[in-house]
MIDOSE-1310 file (N, C-alpha, C; in nm, 2 decimals, decimal comma, always signed):
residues 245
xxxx	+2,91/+0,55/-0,48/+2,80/+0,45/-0,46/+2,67/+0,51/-0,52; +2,60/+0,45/-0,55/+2,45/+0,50/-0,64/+2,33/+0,49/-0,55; +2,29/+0,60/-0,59/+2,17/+0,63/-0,46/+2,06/+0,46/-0,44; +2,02/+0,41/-0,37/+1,93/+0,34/-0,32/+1,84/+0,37/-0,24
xxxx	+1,73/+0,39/-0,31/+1,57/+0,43/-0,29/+1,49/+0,31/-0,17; +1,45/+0,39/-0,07/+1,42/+0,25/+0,03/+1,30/+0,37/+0,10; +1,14/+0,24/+0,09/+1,03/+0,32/+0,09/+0,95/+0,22/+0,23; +0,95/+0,31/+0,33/+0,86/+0,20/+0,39/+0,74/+0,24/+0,47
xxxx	+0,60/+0,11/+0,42/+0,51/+0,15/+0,46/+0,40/+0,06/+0,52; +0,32/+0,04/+0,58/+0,24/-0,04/+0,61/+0,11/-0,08/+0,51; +0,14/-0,26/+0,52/+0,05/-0,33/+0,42/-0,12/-0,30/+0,44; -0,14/-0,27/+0,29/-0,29/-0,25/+0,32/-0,38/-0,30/+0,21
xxxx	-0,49/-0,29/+0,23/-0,54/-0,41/+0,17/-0,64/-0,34/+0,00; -0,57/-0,37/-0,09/-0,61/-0,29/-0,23/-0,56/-0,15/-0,20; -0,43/-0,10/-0,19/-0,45/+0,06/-0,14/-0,44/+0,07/-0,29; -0,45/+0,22/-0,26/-0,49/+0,34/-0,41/-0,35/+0,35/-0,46
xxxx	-0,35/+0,43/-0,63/-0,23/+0,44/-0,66/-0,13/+0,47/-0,62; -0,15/+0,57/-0,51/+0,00/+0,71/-0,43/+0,08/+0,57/-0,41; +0,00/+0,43/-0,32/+0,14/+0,33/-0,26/+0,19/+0,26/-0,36; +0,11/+0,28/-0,50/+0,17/+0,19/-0,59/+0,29/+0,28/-0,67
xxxx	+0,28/+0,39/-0,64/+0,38/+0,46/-0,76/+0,50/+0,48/-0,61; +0,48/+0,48/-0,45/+0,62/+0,43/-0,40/+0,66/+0,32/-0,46; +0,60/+0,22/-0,45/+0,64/+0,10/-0,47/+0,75/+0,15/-0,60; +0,73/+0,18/-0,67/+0,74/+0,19/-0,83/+0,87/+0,30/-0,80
xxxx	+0,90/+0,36/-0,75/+1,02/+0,43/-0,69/+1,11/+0,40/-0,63; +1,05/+0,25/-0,54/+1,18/+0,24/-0,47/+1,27/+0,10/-0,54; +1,36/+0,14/-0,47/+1,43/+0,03/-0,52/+1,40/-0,12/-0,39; +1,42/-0,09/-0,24/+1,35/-0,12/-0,12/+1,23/-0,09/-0,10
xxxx	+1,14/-0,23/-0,07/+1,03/-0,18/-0,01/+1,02/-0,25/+0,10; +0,99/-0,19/+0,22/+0,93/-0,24/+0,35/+0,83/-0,26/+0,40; +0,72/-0,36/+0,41/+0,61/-0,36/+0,40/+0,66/-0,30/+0,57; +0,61/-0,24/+0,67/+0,61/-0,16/+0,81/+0,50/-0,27/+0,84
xxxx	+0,52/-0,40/+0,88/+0,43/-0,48/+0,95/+0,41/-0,53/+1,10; +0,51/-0,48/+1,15/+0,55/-0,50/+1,27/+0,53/-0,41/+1,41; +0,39/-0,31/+1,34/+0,35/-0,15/+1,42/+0,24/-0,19/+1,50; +0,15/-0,14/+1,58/+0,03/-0,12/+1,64/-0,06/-0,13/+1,52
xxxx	-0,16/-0,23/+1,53/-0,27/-0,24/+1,45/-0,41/-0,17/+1,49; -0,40/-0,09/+1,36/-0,51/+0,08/+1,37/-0,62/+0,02/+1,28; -0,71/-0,01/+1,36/-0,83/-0,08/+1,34/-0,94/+0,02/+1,24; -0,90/+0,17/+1,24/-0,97/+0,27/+1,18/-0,93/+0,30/+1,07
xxxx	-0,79/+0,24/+1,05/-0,69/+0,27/+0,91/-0,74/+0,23/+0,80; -0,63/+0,17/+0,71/-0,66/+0,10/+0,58/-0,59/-0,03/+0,58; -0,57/-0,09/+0,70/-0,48/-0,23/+0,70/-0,57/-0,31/+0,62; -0,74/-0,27/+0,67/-0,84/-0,41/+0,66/-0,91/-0,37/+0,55
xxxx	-0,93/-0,25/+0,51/-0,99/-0,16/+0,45/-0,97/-0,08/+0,32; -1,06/-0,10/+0,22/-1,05/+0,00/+0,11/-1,18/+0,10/+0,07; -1,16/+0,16/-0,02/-1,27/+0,17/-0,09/-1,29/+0,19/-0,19; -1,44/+0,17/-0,35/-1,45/+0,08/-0,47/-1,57/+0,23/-0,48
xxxx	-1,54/+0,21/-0,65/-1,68/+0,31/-0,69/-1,77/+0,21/-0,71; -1,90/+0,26/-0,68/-1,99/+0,18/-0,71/-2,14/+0,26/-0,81; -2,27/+0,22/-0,82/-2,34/+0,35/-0,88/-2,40/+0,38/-0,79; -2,37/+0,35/-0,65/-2,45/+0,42/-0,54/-2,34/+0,52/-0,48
xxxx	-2,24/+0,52/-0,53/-2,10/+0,62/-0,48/-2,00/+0,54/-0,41; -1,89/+0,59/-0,31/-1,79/+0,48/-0,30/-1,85/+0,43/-0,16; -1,82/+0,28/-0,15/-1,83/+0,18/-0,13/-1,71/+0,10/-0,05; -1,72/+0,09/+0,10/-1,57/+0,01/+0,15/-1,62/-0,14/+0,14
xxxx	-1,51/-0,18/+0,14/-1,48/-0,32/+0,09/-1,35/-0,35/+0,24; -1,44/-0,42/+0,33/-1,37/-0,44/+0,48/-1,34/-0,62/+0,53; -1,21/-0,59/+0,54/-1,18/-0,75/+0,61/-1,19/-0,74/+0,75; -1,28/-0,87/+0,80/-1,30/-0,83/+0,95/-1,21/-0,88/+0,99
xxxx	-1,14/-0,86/+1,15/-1,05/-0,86/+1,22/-1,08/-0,92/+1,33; -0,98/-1,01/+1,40/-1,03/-1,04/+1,54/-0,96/-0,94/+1,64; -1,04/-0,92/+1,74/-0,96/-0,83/+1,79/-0,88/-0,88/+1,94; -0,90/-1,05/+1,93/-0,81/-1,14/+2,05/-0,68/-1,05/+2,05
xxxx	-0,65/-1,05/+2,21/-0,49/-1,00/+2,19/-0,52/-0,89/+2,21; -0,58/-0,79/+2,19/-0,59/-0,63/+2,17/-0,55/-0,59/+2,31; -0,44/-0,63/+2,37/-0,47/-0,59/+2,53/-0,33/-0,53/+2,55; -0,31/-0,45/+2,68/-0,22/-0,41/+2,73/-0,10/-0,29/+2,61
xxxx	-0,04/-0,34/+2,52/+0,05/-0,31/+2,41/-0,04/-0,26/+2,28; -0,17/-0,36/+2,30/-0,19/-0,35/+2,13/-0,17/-0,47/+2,08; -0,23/-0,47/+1,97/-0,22/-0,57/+1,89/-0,12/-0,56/+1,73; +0,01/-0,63/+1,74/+0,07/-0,57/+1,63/-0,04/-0,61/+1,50
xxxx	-0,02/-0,55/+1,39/-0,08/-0,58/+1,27/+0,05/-0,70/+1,22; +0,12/-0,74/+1,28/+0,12/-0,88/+1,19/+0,12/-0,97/+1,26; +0,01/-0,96/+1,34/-0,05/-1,04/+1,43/-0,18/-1,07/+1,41; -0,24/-0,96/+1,37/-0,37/-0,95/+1,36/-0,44/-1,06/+1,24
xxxx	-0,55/-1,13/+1,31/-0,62/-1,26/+1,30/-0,72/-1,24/+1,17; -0,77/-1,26/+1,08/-0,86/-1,29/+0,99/-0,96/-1,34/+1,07; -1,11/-1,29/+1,05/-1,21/-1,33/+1,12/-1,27/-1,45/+0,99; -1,29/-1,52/+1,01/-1,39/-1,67/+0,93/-1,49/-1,69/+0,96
xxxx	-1,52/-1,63/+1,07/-1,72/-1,66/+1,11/-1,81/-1,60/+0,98; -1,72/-1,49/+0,89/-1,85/-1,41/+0,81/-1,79/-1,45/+0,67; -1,86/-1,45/+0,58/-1,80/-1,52/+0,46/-1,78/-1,38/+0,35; -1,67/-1,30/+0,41/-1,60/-1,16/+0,33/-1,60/-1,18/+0,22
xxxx	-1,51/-1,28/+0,17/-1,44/-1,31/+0,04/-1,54/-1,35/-0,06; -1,62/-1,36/-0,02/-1,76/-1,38/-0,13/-1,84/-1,30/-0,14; -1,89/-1,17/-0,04/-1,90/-1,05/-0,06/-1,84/-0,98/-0,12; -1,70/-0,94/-0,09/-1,60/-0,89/-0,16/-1,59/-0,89/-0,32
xxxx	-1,62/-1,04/-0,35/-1,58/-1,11/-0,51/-1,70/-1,01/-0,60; -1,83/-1,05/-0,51/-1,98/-1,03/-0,57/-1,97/-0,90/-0,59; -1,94/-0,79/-0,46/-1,94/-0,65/-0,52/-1,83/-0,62/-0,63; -1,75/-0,69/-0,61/-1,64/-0,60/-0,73/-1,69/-0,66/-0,86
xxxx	-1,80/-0,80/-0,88/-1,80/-0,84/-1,01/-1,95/-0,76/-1,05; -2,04/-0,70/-0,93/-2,12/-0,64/-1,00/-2,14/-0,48/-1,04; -2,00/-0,44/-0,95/-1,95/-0,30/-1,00/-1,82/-0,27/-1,11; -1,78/-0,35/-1,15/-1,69/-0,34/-1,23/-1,67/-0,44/-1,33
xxxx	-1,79/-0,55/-1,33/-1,81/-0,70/-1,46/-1,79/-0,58/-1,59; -1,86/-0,47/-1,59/-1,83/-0,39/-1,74/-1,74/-0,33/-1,75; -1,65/-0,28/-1,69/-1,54/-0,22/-1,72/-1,41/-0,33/-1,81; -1,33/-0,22/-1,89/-1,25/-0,29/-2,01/-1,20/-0,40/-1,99
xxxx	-1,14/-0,39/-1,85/-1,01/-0,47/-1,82/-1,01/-0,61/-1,67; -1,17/-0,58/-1,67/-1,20/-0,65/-1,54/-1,18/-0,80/-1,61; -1,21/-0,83/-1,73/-1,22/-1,01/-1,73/-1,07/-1,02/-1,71; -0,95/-0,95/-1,76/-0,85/-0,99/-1,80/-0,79/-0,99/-1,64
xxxx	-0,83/-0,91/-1,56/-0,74/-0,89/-1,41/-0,84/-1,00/-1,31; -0,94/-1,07/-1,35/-1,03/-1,11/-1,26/-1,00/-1,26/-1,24; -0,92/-1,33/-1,26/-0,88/-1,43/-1,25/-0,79/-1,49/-1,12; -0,70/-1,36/-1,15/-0,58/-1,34/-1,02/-0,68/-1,25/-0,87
xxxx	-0,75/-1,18/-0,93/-0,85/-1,16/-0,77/-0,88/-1,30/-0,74; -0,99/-1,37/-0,79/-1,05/-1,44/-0,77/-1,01/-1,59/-0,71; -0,84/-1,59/-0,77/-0,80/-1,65/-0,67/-0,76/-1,65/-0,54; -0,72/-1,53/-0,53/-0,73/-1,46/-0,37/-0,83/-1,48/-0,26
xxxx	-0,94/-1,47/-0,37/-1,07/-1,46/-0,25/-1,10/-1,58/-0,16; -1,03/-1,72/-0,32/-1,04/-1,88/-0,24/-1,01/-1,88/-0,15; -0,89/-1,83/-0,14/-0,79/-1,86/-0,01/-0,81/-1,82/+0,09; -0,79/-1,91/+0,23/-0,82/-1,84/+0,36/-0,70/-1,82/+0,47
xxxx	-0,64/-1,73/+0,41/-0,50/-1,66/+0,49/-0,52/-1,65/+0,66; -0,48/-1,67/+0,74/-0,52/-1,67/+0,86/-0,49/-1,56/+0,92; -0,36/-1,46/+0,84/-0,31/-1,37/+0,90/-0,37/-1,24/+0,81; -0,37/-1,14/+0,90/-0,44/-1,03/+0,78/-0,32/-1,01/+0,63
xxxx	-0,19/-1,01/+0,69/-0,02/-0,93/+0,64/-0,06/-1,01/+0,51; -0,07/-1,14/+0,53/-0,04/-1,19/+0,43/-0,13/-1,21/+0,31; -0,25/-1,17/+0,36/-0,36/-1,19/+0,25/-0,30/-1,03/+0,19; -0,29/-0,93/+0,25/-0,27/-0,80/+0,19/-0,14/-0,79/+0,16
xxxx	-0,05/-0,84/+0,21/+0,08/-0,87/+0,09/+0,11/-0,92/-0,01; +0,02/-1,04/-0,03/+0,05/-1,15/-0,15/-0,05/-1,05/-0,28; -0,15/-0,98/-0,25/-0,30/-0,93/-0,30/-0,16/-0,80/-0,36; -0,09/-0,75/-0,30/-0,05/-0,57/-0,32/+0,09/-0,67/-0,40
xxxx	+0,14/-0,72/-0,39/+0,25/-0,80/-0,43/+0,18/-0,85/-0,59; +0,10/-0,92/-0,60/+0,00/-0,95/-0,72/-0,03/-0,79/-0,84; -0,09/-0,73/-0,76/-0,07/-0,56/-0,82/-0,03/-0,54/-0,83; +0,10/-0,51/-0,82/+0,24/-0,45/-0,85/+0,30/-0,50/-0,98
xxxx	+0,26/-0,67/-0,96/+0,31/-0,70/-1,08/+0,21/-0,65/-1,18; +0,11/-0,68/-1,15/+0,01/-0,64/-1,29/+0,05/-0,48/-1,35; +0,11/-0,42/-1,24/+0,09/-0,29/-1,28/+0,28/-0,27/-1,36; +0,32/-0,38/-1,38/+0,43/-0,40/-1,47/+0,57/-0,37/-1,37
xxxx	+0,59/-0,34/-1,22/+0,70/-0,33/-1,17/+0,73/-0,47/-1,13; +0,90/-0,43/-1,13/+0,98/-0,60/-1,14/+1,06/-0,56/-1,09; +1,13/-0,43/-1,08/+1,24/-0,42/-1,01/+1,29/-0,35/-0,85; +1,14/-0,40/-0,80/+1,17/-0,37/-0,63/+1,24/-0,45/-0,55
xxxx	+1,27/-0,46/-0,50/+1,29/-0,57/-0,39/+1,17/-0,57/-0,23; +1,12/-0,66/-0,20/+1,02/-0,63/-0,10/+1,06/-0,72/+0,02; +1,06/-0,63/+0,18/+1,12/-0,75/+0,27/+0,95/-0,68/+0,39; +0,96/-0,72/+0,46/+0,85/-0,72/+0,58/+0,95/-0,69/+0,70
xxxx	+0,87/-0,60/+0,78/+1,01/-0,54/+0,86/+1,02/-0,65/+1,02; +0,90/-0,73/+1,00/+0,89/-0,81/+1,16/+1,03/-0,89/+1,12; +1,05/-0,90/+0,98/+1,17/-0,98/+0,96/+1,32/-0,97/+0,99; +1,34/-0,81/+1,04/+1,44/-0,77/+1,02/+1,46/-0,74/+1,21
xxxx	+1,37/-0,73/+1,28/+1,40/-0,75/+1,45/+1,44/-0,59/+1,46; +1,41/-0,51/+1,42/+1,46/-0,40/+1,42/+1,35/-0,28/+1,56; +1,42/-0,28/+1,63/+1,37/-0,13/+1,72/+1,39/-0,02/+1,78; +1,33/+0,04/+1,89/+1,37/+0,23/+1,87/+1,29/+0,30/+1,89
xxxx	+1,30/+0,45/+1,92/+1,21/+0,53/+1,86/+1,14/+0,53/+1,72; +1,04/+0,60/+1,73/+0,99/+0,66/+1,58/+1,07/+0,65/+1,46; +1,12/+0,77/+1,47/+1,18/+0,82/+1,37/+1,35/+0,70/+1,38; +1,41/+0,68/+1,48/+1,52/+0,62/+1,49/+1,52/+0,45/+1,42
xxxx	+1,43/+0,41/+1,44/+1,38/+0,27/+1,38/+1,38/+0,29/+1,25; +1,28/+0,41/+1,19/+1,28/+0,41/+1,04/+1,47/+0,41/+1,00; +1,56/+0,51/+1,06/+1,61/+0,51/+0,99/+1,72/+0,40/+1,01; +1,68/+0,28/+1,12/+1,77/+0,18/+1,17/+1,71/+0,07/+1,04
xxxx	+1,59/+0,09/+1,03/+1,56/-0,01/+0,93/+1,60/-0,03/+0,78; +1,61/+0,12/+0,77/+1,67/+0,22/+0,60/+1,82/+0,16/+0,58; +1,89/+0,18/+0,67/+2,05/+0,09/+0,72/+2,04/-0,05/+0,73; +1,96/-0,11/+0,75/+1,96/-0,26/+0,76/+1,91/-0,31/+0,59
xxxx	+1,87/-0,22/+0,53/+1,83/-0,25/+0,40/+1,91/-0,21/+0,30; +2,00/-0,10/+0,31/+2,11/-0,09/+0,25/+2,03/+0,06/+0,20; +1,95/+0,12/+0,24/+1,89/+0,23/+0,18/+1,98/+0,35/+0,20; +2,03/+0,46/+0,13/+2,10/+0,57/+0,15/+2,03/+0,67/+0,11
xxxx	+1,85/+0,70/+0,07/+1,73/+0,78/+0,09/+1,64/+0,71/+0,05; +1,56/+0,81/+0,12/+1,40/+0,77/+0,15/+1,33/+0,83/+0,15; +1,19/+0,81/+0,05/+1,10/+0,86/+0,02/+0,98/+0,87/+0,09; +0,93/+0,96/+0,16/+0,80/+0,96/+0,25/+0,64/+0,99/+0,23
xxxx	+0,56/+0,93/+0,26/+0,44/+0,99/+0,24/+0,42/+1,10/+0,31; +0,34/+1,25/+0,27/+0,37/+1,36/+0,32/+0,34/+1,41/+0,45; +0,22/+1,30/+0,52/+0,16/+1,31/+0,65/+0,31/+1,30/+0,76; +0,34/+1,23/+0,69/+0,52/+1,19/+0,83/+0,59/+1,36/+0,83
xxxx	+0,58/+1,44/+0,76/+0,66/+1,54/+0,78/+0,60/+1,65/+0,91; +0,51/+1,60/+0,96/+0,46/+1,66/+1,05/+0,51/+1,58/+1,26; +0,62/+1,46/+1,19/+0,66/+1,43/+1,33/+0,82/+1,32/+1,28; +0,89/+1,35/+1,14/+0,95/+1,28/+1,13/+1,06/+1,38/+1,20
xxxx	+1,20/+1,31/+1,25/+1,26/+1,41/+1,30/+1,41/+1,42/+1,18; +1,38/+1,48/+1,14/+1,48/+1,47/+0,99/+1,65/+1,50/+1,00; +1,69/+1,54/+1,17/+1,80/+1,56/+1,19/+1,86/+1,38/+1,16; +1,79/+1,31/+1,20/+1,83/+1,19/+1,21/+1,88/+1,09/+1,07
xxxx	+1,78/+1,15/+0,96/+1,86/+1,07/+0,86/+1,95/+1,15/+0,81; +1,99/+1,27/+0,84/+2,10/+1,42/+0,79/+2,23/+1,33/+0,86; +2,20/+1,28/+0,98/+2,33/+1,20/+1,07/+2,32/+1,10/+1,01; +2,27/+1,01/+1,01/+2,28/+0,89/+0,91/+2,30/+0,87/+0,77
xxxx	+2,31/+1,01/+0,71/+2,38/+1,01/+0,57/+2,27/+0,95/+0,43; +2,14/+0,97/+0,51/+2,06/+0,91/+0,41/+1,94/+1,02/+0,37; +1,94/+1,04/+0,28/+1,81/+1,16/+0,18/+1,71/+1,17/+0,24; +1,62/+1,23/+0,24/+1,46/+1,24/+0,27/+1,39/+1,33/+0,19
xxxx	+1,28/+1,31/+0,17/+1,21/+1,34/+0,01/+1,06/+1,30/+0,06; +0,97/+1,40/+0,03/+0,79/+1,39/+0,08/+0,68/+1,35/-0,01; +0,67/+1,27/-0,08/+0,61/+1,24/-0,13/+0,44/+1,41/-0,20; +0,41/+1,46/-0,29/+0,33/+1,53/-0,32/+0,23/+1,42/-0,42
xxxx	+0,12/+1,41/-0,42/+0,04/+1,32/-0,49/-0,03/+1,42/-0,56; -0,03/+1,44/-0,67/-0,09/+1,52/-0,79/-0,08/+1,43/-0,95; -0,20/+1,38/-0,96/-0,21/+1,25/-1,05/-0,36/+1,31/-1,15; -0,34/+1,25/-1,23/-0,39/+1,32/-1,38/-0,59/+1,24/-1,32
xxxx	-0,68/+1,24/-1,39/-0,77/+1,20/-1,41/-0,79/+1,09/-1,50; -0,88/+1,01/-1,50/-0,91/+0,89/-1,59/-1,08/+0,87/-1,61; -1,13/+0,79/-1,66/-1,27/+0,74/-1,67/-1,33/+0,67/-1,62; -1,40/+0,68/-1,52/-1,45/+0,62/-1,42/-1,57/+0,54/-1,43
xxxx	-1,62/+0,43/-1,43/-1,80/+0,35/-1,45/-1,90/+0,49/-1,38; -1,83/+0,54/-1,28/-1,98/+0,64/-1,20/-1,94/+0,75/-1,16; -1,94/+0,89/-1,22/-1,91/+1,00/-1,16/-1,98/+1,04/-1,07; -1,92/+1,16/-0,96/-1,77/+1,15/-1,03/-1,66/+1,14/-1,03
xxxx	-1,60/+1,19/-1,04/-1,49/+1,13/-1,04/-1,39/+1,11/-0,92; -1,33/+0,98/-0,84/-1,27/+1,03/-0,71/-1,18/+0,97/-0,73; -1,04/+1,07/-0,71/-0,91/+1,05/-0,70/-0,84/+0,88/-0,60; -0,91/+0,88/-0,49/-0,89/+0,82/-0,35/-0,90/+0,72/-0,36
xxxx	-0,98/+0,58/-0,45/-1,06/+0,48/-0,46/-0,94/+0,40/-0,45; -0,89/+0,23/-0,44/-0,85/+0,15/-0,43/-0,80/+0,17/-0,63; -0,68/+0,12/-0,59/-0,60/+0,08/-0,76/-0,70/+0,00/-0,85; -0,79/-0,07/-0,77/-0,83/-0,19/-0,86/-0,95/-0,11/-0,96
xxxx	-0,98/+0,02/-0,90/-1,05/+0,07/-1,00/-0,97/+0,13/-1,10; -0,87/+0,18/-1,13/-0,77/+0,24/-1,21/-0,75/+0,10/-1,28; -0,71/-0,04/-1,26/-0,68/-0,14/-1,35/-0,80/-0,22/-1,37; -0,91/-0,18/-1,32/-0,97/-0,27/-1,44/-1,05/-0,14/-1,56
xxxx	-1,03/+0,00/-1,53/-1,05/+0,03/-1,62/-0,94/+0,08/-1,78; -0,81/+0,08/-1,69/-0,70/+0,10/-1,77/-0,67/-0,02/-1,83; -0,61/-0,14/-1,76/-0,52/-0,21/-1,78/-0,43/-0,23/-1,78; -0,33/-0,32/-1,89/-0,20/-0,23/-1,88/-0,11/-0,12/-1,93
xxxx	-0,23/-0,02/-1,93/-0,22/+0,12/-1,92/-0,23/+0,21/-1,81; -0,23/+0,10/-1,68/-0,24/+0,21/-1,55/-0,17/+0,29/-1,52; -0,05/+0,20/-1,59/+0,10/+0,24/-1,51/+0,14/+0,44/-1,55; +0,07/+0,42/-1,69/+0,07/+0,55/-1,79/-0,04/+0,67/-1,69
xxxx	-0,10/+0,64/-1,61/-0,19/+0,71/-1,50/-0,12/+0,75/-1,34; -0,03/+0,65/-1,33/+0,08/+0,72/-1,20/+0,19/+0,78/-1,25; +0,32/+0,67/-1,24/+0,45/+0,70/-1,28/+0,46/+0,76/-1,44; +0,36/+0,68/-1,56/+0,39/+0,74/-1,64/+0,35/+0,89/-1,69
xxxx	+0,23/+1,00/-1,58/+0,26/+1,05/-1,62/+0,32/+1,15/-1,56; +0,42/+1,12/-1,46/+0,50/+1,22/-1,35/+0,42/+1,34/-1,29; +0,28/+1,29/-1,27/+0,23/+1,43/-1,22/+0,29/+1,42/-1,05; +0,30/+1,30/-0,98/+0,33/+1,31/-0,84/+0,49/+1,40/-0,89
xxxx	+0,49/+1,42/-0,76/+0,65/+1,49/-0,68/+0,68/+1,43/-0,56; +0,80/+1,53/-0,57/+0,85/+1,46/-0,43/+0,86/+1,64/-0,41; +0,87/+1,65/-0,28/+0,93/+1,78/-0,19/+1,09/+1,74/-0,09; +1,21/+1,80/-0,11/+1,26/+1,78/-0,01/+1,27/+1,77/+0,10
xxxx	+1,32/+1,79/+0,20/+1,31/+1,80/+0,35/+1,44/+1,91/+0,44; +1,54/+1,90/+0,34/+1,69/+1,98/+0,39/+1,79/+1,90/+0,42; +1,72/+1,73/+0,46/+1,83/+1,60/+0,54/+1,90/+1,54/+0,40; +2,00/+1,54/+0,33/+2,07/+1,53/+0,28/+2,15/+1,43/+0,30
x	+2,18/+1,31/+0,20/+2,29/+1,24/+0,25/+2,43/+1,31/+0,18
């Protein structure tokens, strides 16, 4: 049987390229929607170069529900009292209107912003879903894990989920190796692999230069040349782990 790549990670809103080149790896993606919503994270949150330096770009949140458990993130409410999406639009068209590739990707933002998604998941899935294409991948498959009813411990969920997807390894971002318990996908017969993020440099509107920023600044200054700035040019790695299928 042929290995099946199965990546899973929580939806967030414009992330940087490290989630786009998983994406671009796996053959499974799981958006991880169905966790504790981390109000400090990047669910709601990015950040954009600007010429005053970087710049977050934040969807507000209601924080109804926050009680007892928490509030899952694909629960979590879009706030409509403040008008985001028109802030949002305005900074990115007055920090990035010059850059090469902004007329050509600004169409598909800009319909995004119309829209008033009630749920956070799905404004930042349809938006990273939209990216992905632009950024030329076609051959993922993407499910949302509230979908799949799946629970457990930590580490036992990931790998109950990896099995309900048909995944036989899995790629991780490298912060997890500090609590994944890797005996577990060794028993489950499924790979484990750490993600290393070491990615080339590009041309930025405002030095200098920062690795970290939201994708959208890598495609509106690339295009569809971004792809040639993650995957194409294999500077990421992966690190093993020892769990072996």
């Amino acid at each position: 049987m042929s290995e099946r790549v199965g990546v899973i990670l929580q939806p967030s809103y414009v992330p940087w390229r490290g989630f786009f080149d998983l994406i671009h790896r796996a053959d499974v993606f799981v958006f991880y929607d169905d966790v504790q919503y981390d109000k400090h994270g990047w669910r709601n949150r990015n950040r954009i170069k600007t010429p005053a330096g970087p710049q977050w770009l934040t969807i507000p949140v209601s924080s109804k529900g926050n009680v007892v458990n928490g509030l899952q993130l694909c629960d979590a409410r879009v706030t409509w009292t403040q008008d985001w999406p028109r802030k949002h639009a305005m900074t990115l068209r007055q920090c990035y209107g010059k850059a090469p590739f902004f007329a050509e990707l600004w169409p598909m933002l800009e319909a995004f912003y119309a829209a008033r998604p009630e749920r956070l998941v799905d404004f930042t899935i349809e938006t990273t879903l939209a990216l992905a294409k632009a950024l030329g991948i076609s051959h993922t498959r993407f499910v949302r894990s509230s979908e799949l009813d799946i629970t457990g411990g930590r580490t036992e969920r990931l790998v109950r989920i990896l099995e309900a997807v048909s995944a036989t390894h899995y790629i991780s971002g490298p912060s997890a190796r500090s609590y994944l318990e890797e005996a577990m996908f060794a028993e489950a017969k499924i790979g484990l692999e750490y993600m290393v993020y070491e990615y080339p440099e590009y041309e930025q509107l405002y030095p200098p230069y920062d690795p970290g920023v939201s994708v959208l600044d890598l495609l509106f200054m690339k295009g569809p040349g971004a792809g040639e700035h993650i995957w194409g040019s294999r500077a990421a790695r992966t690190s093993g782990s020892g769990a072996t299928a």
